[in-house]
C-alpha positions, -999 to 999 in steps of 0.1 A, spaced: 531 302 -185 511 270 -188 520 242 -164 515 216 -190 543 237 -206 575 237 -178 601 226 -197 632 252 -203 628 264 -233 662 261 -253 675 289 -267 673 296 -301 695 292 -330 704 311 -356 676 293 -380 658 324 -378 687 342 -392 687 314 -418 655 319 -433 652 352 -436 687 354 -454 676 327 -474 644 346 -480 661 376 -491 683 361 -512 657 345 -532 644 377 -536 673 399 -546 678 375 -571 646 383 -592 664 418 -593 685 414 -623 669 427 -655 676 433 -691 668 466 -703 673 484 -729 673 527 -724 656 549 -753 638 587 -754 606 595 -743 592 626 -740 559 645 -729 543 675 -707 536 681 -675 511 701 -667 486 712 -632 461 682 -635 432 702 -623 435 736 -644 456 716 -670 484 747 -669 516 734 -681 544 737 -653 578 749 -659 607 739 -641 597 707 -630 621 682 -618 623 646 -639 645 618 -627 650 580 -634 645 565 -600 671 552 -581 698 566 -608 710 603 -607 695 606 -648 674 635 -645 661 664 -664 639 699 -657 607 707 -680 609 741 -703 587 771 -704 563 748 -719 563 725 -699 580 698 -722 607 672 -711 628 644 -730 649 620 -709 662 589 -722 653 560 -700 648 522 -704 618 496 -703 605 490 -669 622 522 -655 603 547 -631 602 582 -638 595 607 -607 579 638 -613 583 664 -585 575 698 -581 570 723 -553 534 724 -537 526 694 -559 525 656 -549 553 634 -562 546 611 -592 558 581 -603 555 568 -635 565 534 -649 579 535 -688 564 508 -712 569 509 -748 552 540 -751 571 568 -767 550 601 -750 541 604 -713 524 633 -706 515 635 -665 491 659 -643 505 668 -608 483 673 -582 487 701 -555 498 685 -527 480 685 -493 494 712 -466 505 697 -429 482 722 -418 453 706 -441 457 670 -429 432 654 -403 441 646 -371 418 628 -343 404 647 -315 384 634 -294 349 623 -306 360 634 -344 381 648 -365 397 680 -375 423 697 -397 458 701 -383 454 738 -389 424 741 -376 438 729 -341 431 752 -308 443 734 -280 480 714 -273 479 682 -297 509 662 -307 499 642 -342 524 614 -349 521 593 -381 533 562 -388 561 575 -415 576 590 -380 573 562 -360 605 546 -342 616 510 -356 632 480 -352 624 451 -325 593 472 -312 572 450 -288 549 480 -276 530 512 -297 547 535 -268 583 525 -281 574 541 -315 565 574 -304 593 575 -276 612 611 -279 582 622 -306 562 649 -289 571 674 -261 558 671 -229 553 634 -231 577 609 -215 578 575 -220 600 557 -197 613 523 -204 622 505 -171 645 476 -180 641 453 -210 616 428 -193 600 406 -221 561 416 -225 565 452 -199 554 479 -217 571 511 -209 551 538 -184 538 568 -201 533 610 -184 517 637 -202 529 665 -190 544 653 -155 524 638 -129 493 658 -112 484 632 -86 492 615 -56 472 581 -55 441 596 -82 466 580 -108 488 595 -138 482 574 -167 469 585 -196 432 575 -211 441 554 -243 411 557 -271 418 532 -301 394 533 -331 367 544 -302 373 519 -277 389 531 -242 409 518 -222 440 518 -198 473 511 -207 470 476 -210 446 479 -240 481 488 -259 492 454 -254 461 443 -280 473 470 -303 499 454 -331 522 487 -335 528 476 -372 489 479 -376 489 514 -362 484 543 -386 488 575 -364 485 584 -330 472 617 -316 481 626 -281 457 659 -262 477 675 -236 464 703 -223 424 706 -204 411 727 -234 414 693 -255 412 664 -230 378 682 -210 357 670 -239 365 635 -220 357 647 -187 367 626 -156 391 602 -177 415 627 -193 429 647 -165 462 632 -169 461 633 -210 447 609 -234 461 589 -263 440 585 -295 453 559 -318 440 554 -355 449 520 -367 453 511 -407 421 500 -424 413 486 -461 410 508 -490 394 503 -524 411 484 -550 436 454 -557 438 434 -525 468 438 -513 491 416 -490 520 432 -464 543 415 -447 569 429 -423 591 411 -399 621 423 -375 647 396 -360 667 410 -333 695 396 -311 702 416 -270 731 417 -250 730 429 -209 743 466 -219 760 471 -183 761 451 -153 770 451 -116 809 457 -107 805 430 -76 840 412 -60 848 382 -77 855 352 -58 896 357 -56 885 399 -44 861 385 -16 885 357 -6 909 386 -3 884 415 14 869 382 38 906 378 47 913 416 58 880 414 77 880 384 93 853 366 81 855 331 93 871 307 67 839 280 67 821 307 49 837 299 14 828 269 0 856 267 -26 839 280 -52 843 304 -87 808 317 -99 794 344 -118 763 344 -106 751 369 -133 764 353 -159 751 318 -154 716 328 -147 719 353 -181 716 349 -213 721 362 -253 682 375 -256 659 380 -288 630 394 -305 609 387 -331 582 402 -348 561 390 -375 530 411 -393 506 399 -419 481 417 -432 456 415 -463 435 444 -472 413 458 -498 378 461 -510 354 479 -538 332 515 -532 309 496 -513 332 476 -488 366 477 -477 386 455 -455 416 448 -434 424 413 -415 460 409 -399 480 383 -378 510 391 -355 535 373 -333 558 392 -313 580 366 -294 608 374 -268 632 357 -248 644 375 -222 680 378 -208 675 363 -180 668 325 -180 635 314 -181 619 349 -191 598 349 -219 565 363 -234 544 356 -266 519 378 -278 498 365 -309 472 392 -320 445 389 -349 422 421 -356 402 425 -381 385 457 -396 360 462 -418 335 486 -434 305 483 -452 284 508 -470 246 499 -466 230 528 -484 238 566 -494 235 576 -462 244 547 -437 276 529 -433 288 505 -407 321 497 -395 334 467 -375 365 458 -356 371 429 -341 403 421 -325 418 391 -305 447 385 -287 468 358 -262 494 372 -242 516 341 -222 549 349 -200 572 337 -182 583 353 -151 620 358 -135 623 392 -133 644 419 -117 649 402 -80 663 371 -98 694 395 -100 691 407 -68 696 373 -59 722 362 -78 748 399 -73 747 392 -36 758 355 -37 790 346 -26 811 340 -55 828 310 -36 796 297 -34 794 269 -62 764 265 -85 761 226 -77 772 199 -52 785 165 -54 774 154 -18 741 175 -12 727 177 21 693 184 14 678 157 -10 646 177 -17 669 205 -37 688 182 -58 722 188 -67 715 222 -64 740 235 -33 729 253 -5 745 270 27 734 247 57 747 271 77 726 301 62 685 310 70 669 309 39 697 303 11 684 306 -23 702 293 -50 696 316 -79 707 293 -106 681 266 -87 650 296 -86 661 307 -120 656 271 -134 630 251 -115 605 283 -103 571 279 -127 554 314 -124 537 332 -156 502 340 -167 481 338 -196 459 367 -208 435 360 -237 416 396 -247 390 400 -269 377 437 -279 352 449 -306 330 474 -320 305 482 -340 298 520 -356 267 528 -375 269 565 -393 235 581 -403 233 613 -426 202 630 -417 207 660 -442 233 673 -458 258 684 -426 242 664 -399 250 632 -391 243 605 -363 267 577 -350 259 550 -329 290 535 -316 288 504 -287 319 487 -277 333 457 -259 363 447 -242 369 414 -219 400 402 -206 406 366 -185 441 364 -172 452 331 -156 481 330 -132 499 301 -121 530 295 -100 546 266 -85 575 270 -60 592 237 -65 616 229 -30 643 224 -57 644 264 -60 656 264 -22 633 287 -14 630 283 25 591 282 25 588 257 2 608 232 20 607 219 56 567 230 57 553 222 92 587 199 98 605 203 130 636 182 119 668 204 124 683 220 89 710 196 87 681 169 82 684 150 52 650 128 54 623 154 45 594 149 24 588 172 -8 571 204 -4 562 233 -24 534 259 -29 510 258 -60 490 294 -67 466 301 -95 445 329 -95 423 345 -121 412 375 -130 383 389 -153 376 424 -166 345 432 -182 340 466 -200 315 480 -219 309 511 -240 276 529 -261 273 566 -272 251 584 -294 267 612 -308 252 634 -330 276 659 -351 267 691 -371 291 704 -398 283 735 -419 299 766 -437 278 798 -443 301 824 -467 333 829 -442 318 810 -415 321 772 -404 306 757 -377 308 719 -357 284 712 -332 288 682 -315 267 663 -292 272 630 -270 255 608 -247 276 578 -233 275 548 -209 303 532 -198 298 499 -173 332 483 -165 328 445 -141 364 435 -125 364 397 -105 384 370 -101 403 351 -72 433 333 -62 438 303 -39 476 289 -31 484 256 -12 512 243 3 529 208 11 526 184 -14 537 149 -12 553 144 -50 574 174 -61 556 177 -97 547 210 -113 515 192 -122 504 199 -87 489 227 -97 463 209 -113 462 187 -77 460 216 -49 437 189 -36 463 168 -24 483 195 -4 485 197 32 453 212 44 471 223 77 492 245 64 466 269 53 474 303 63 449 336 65 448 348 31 458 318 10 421 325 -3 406 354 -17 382 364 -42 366 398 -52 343 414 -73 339 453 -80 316 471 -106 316 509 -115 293 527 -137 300 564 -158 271 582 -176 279 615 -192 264 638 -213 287 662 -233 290 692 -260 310 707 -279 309 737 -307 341 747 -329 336 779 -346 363 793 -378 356 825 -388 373 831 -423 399 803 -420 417 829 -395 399 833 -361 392 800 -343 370 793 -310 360 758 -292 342 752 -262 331 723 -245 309 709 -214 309 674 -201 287 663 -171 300 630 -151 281 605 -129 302 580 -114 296 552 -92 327 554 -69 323 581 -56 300 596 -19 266 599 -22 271 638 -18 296 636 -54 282 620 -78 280 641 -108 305 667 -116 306 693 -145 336 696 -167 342 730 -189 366 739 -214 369 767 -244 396 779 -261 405 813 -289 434 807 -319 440 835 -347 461 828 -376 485 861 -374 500 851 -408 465 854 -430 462 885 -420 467 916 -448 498 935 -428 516 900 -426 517 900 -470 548 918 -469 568 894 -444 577 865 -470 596 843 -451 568 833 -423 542 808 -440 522 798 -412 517 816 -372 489 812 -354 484 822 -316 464 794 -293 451 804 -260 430 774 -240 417 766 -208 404 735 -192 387 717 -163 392 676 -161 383 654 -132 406 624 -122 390 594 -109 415 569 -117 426 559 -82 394 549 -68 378 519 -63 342 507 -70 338 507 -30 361 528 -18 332 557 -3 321 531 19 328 511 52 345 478 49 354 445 71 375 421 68 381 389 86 409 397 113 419 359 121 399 334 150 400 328 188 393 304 209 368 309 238 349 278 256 365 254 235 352 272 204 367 291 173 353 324 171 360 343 139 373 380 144 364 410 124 378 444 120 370 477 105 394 479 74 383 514 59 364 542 67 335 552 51 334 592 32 305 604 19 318 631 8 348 615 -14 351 632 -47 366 636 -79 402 654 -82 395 687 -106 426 697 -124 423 734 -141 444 743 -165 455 772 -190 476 767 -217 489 794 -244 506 783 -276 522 798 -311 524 772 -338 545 783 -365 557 780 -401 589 796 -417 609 795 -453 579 782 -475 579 752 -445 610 742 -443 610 754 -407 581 746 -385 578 739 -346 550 749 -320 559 767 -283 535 759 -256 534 772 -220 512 759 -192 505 761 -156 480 742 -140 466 733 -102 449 694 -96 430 703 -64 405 681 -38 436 658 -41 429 621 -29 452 607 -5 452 585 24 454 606 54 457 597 90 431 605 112 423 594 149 406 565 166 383 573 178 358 586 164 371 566 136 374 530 137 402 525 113 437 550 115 433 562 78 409 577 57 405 583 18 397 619 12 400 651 -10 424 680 8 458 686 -12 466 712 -43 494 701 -63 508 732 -87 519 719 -123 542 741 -148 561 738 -178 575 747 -211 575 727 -243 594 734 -277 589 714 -314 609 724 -339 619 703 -369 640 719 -404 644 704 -435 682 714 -444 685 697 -475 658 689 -502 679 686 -536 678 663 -555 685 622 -539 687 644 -512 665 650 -486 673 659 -448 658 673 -415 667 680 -381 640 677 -358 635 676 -316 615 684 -287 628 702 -253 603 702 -226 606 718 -190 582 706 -158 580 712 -127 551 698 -96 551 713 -63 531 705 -37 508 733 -26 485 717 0 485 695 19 468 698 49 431 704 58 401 692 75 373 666 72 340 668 92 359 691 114 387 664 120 424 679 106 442 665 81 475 668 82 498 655 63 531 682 54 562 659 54 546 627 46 569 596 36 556 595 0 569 565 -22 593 540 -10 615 537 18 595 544 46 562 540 60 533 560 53 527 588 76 553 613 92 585 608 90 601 591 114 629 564 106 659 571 98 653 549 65 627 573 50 637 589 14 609 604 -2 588 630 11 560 652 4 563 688 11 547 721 8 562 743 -15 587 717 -28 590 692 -56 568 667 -62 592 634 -44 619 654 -28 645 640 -16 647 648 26 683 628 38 705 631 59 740 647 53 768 622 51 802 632 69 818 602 67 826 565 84 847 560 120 867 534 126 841 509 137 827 516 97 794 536 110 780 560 90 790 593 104 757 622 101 761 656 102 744 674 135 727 700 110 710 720 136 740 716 161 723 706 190 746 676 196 727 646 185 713 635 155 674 634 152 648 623 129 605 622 132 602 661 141 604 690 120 618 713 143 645 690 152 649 671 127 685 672 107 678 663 76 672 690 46 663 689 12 689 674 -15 678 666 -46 642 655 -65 631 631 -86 615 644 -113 639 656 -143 638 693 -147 641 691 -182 634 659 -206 643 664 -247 645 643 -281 669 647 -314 651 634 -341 672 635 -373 664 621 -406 680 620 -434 673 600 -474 695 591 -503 684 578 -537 666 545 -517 683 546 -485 666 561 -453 682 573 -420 666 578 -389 680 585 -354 664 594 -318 685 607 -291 669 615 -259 684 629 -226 668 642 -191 684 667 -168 682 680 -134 670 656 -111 686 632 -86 685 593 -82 684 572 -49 707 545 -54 693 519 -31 706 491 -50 742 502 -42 740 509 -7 723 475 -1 755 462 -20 776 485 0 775 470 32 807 453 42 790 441 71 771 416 50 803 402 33 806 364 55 769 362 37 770 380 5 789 397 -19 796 434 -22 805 458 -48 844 464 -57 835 501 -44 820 494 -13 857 488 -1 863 522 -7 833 535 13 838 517 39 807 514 56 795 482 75 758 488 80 735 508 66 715 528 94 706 559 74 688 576 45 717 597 37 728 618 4 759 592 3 734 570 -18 720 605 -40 733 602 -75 729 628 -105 704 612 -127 713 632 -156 719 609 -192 722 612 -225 711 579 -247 713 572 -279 681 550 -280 678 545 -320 692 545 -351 683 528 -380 696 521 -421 671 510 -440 672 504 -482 639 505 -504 643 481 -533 634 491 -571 604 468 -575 594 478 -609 599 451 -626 588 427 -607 547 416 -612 543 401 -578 564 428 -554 552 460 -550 573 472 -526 604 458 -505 624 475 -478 658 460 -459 666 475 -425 686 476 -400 683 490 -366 704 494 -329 691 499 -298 700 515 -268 740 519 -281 753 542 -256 743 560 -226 763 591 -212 756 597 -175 773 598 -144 753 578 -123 764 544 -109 739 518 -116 728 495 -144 707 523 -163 695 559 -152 661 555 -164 645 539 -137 604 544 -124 597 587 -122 559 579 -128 555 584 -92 538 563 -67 560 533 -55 596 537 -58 595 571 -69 631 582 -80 647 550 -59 669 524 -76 661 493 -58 670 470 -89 654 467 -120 654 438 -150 685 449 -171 681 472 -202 692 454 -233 711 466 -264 701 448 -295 707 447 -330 678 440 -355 672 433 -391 636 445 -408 620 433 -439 585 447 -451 572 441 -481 538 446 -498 526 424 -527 
């Protein structure tokens, strides 16, 4: 958020909802038409061999008028002016024809294009979906999720087995996380590479993506078809395809989606008449309630909204084509003061310069602004005393306001006060483009040069106004007692900025020829990649006027109240060059082979690492084209894949991370002087190196009833060894306590099914039932080892959150790695219940008469529960009538176990003169939490019903300046089924911080949206 720009935004009206009714009504009104029905007759017949086609279906769209063609092919329908007729027939592409005066219509059907014939992306090219050897998911836009969608991962959430996209809370401008196939690595990092149009990326490059402008995404799961990218796809890789300009008529789209969210579950915390009553029975002194009645949810909450809003104009001529669009996507959170804008403008364009050279441009800009209160501003306002009022008449503290505070609390915070007066939001402004120049050399050969160019500046600001109550932004460097009235305004101004700078060229030259029953694609790449990240931050503190301007005037803060670290800055640079081949080989369209090498230089890592060599290849027959399969009518397509792969992971490193570092370590004062201190801050390792994850993968894609039933099975078991982690190791020889190195082996398995059925396809009818089921499981294989003759241990490390790194040894560790065991297992202690003094009570598991934790041999915890969900799956149901669409996504996980930290932080009764509790921590009983214990472990399983949408495509016949219109309506996020106690059971399983542990997220939202696209 800009500071110039610190005003509350109101919240908004119904105007929205205004216009677009308005809008619509304007334009249902040009609906009504005279017309005036008559005969017309004609043939249909094959428009390439000109055969005449028998039984073909004829029907007045939108109507149920309809008719069949003869022997001959011949038809007669009466229908009226301005009236579409559909022609359909099976294995030929629909056609639609619009009736004039004319008295004949004779029409030519064209066989339609197979599934297994279309193109999908693969990496550096394209192929045919039949032609496939390795695990790829192809989602086009037709399939794409709808409604308010803010990110391209919420269209393809529950599309394709094996990937899970996991939407934490409803936070405006947080994309949801995204796993391929589980998670392979410790700290090497799990996300996937995203490729759009060329360009990589990370994640973030999806934020620059408008998911209206996307055409189809292609995601490669398994090594045989993410090797080809070597040290960037170990953990999967994303190819998205985005809409480009095609010859003819320009043509204008428009699509917007208004959509309105409600909190869909909140906190069951006393109210102020339930803690007046549970202070009472505990004897909580009676100064601790102020006399008040507040919801502190509700007043810091609000109704939230999306909107979306897509314009695009496109067309061209044989020589030049083009595509230019402009989207808003605009949210208000539901929690006060929470907001994002994203504006995006791409353009694409492509020009042919000759018979044999084209070019192709994209350019695309965006500004991404929000507004921060997230998830801890309910934290905040849950454990609040509901006596506690929202305001005072008679303040004590003049710098807060009105704004009440606890004089006889450390560090109150008001929530309604942080909520409302805290400035703290950035502003991202990204810029990416490319620029492709395609070369035919001969007939088969071509050469690309492709060069790319990404840059991102994100400016942070924050200004912690002493109005928020915020403890250290008030009484800074004071000595005056709490109860002080006179103080001078504080605060604490931060900006920071941060700068990334990526760059991308290859030379790829591509070699595509068929000889009789043979075909052949050669391909061959050379690429650079350099990629700059800098930026810094600087925060001051004590400022005589209480302005948010100040942050423009951190020269008039207190300059003795700098602290160590208030400035930073930083600059780190990394280079890849690869080299990289691959051949595809069909023999007669039935036996399929691939294989692929890709040689990696990196900058991060030792001088002993390098380069590393990357190797994949993979065998698929078609069973079903094969002569003894003629006889067996009902199977249309099978064809047996069998890949294996080699990818390195390098995506948790560092551009310095091999070397030795200092930092400063504070000053002294010796002789009357200051003397700066240093200190070793990491370890140098020569020898760090890339993570290598092999894996093999075996799948049947399949075909069944002349199509109606189709689906693919893959199975898969793979092992991500020289696993980076940060192990302990001793001082000396070592001058710092951990070192970055490659030891562990982490073992990953699992099971995927597609299936999707057309039931019905009669008529206005048309309906499928489609889903994914997936089944995964990571255990830890190794973990221990040596390094320069120095061991490595590190078998029942705290891994995650709640606890330290290193061995475990306080009693508040959760997550743990083990050998042999789940990747985040649980490792608690056993609840047995509360005395009378409201202790927890732990079960002596090894019955030597106390209770112990830090040692494995004495140690009485034992395993109960993990993390990750066992088994993840997606009902995707469709269904069409006449020119209404249905489309639904339910998605459910199962088998895995939740930490609720957020409810045994709520839970402890103990707390209650300061806070408030949940209605069932009277039930439990316990004062103070003191363990890790499997009273807090929760089933995680859940059912959600995360879409559903109407939608209605108007007749636009007759009207000269609509081509198409569509009306929809769409619900979010209706129901959830689930036993677990908190807000929402989908919380962080992408591993790393907070692994499986509920410590409190932003709420998840339900919302209700209306759509309108239309094309002129």
């Amino acid at each position: 958020m800009k500071a110039d720009n610190y005003n509350l935004r109101t919240k908004q009206t119904g105007s929205g909802w205004f216009r677009l009714l308005t809008m619509l009504g304007l334009l249902c009104a040009t609906f009504i038409v005279n017309a005036q029905e008559r005969t017309v007759s004609g043939t249909v017949s094959d428009g390439e061999t000109n055969e005449t086609l028998p039984g073909v279906t004829v029907l007045v769209k939108g109507t149920s008028r309809g008719t069949i063609t003869d022997m001959d092919g011949s038809y007669k329908i009466s229908v009226a002016d301005g009236e579409v007729l559909t022609f359909s027939f099976v294995g030929y592409e629909n056609k639609d024809i619009t009736v004039g005066n004319e008295s004949v219509v004779n029409v030519g059907l064209r066989l339609s294009i197979s599934e297994l014939q279309e193109i999908v992306v693969v990496g550096y090219g394209t192929q045919e979906k039949g032609d496939l050897t390795g695990s790829v998911a192809s989602i086009s836009s037709k399939d794409f999720n709808q409604g308010p969608v803010v990110s391209p991962l919420q269209q393809i959430s529950g599309k394709a087995a094996g990937v899970n996209i996991n939407q934490v809370g409803s936070e405006p401008g947080q994309a949801p996380s995204i796993r391929v196939r589980g998670i392979t690595s410790l700290i090497g990092g799990n996300d996937p590479l995203v490729v759009v149009d060329g360009i990589q990326g990370n994640l973030a490059l999806l934020n620059q993506i408008p998911p209206s402008e996307i055409k189809s995404v292609e995601i490669l799961k398994d090594a045989s078809a993410t090797a080809i990218y070597g040290s960037r796809g170990a953990a999967g890789v994303i190819l998205i395809t985005t809409k480009s300009g095609q010859a003819g008529q320009t043509q204008i789209e428009y699509s917007a989606v208004l959509s309105r969210e409600i909190i869909a579950n909140e906190y069951d915390m006393l109210t102020a008449d339930e803690w007046r009553t549970a202070a009472a029975q505990r004897g909580v002194a009676e100064s601790a309630d102020y006399g008040g009645n507040t919801d502190w949810f509700d007043a810091i909450t609000r109704v939230g909204s999306t909107q979306t809003h897509n314009l695009a104009f496109s067309g061209g001529n044989e020589s030049f084509t083009y595509r230019a669009s402009a989207t808003a996507i605009l949210q208000e959170g539901i929690i006060n003061n929470s907001n994002s804008e994203n504006y995006i403008a791409r353009f694409q364009g492509t020009q042919k310069l000759s018979d044999k050279l084209t070019s192709t441009i994209n350019l695309n800009i965006s500004s991404l602004d929000r507004d921060y209160n997230n998830g801890g501003r309910i934290a905040e306002a849950i454990t609040r005393r509901p006596t506690d009022p929202i305001y005072t008449d008679n303040p004590l503290f003049t710098d807060v306001g009105s704004y009440f505070i606890d004089p006889n609390s450390f560090s109150y915070i008001n929530p309604v006060a942080r909520t409302e007066e805290i400035i703290d939001g950035d502003l991202t402004n990204n810029i990416f483009t490319s620029l492709r120049l395609e070369y035919e050399i001969f007939d088969g050969l071509t050469a690309t040069a492709f060069g790319s160019w990404r840059k991102t500046n994100r400016e942070y600001q924050s200004y912690v106004s002493p109005r928020t109550t915020r403890e250290d932004a008030r009484n800074l460097g004071e000595t005056e007692s709490v109860n002080d009235i006179n103080q001078l305004p504080d605060g604490i101004a931060t900006v920071a900025n941060d700068v990334s700078d990526e760059k991308l060229y290859n030379l790829i030259l591509n070699y595509k020829k068929d000889f009789g029953d043979h075909s052949i694609d050669v391909l061959g790449v050379n690429e650079w990649q350099k990629q700059v990240y800098n930026g810094g931050s600087s925060t001051v503190r004590g400022f005589i006027v209480d302005d948010p301007s100040n942050i423009y005037a951190m020269q008039s803060a207190d300059a003795t109240l700098y602290r160590q670290g208030d400035i930073s800055s930083y600059k780190n640079d990394r280079t890849l060059a690869s080299f990289l081949g691959r051949v595809n080989y069909s023999y007669m369209g039935k036996y399929y082979a691939s294989a692929s090498i890709r040689r990696d230089g990196s900058s991060v890592f030792g001088a002993n690492n390098k380069w590393a060599n990357f190797y994949a290849g993979s065998l698929a027959w078609r069973i079903s084209d094969e002569g003894f399969m003629d006889a067996v009518d009902v199977i249309d397509n099978l064809k047996l894949r069998v890949g294996y792969g080699e990818t390195g992971n390098q995506q948790g490193l560092g551009a310095l991370n091999s070397v030795r570092l200092a930092n400063n370590d504070g000053t002294t004062y010796f002789g009357g002087t200051v003397i700066p201190n240093y200190s070793i801050t990491q370890n140098e390792n020569a020898d760090l190196r890339w993570e290598v994850k092999k894996m093999f993968n075996a799948g049947l894609d399949f075909g069944f009833i002349k199509g109606k039933l189709t689906g693919a099975i893959d199975a898969f078991t793979g092992v991500t060894s020289d696993l980076l982690f940060d192990y302990e190791v001793p001082q000396p020889p070592y001058p710092f306590g951990t070192i970055k190195a490659n030891v562990g082996e982490v073992l990953n398995q699992g099971l995927e099914l597609s299936l999707n059925y057309i039931t019905v396809d009669q008529g206005d009818w048309y309906v499928t039932l489609g889903g994914n089921v997936s089944m995964n499981r990571t255990e830890v294989q190794e973990l221990n080892g040596s390094l320069n003759g120095v061991p490595l241990e590190t078998d029942y490390v705290v891994w995650g959150s709640g606890g330290t790194t290193g061995v475990a040894s306080t009693n508040n560790a959760i997550s743990h790695l083990i050998i042999g065991q789940p990747l985040g297992s649980f490792y608690l202690f056993k609840h047995a219940g509360v005395d009378s003094n409201g202790n927890q009570i732990i079960d002596d598991l090894d019955g030597d008469g106390s209770v112990e934790d830090g040692n494995r041999e004495n140690d009485d915890r034992y395993l109960a529960g993990q993390a990750l969900p066992k088994v993840t799956w997606a009902f995707t149901p469709t269904a069409s009538y006449k020119n209404f669409d249905l489309s639904v996504l339910v998605r459910g996980a199962h088998g895995h176990q939740i930490y609720n930290a957020r409810r045994a932080t709520l839970s402890a009764l103990g707390t209650l003169g300061q806070s408030n509790v949940l209605n069932s921590a009277l039930e439990t009983g316990v004062n103070n939490i003191t363990y890790a214990s499997d009273l807090w472990l929760e089933k995680g399983d859940y059912v959600r019903l995360e879409n559903i949408t109407l939608g209605y495509n108007f007749n636009t016949t007759s009207w000269s300046f609509v081509e198409s219109l569509r009306l929809s309506f769409t619900a979010n996020n209706l129901f959830v089924i689930t036993e677990y106690t908190g807000i929402d059971p989908e919380i962080s399983t992408s591993g790393g911080s907070g692994f499986g542990i509920d410590y409190g997220i932003y709420p998840r939202t339900r919302n209700f949206a209306v759509g309108l696209n239309a094309t002129f």
